[in-house]
Each structure stands twice: as C-alpha cells, then as structure tokens.
N, C-alpha and C positions, 0 to 999 in steps of 0.2 A: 437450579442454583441462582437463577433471575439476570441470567449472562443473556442477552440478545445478538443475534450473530445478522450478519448482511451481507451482503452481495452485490458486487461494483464487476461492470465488465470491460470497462477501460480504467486507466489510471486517472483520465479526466473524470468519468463519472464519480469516481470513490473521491476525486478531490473534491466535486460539488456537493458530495454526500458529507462527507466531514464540516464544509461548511453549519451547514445545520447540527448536526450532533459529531462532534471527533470522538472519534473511537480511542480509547486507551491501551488497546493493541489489535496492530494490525498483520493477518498473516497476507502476505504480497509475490506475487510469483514476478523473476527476474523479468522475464520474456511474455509480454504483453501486449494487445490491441493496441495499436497506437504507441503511445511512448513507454518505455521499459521500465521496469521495477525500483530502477537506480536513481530514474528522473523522480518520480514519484515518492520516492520518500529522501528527497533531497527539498524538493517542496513541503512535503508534509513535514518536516523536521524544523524548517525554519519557519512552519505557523504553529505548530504543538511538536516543542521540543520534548516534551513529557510523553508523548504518546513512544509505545515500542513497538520497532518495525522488524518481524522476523521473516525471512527470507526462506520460499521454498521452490527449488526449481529441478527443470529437468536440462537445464544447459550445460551443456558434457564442454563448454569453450573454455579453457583455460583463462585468459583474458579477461573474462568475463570473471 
C-alpha cells in the first residue's frame, strides 16, 4: 500500500530520524532505552504537532 515502516531503538534516535523525514504516525512503547515514551512524544508533538502518537505498552504501573 506504499506505507514505509522504521525502526528507532531509543526515543533520541527516532528523534533524529524524524528530523530528516517525520513520520505521520508514530507507534511508541511507554518504557524505553533511555528516555520514556512520554518524553518523546512531548517533543515530537511540539515539532510536528500533526504527527499521531499511539501508545503501546506493557507497564502494568498505574501512575504511569
């Protein structure tokens, strides 16, 4: 269907990866190398507020 998919192994790399092409939805696990899922598309929100960020995790923390 000419969708491209990618693969980021910290929330910094996917941020450096958007630099160059932002993705128009991103799937993001909460609990990440490095800084967590929350950080991450709190930045990526305030440089492409258009992009959709859907969330999938396995943190059983309420809090969270």
């Amino acid at each position: 269907m000419g969708y491209v998919v990618k693969e980021a192994a910290s929330a910094d790399s996917a941020l450096t990866m958007m630099l160059t092409d932002p993705a128009a939805i991103v799937l993001c696990d909460i609990d990440m190398p490095g800084h967590d899922g929350l950080w991450f598309a709190e930045r990526a929100l305030s440089q492409w507020p258009s992009t959709a960020i859907v969330f999938a995790s396995g943190v059983d923390k309420m809090e969270t």
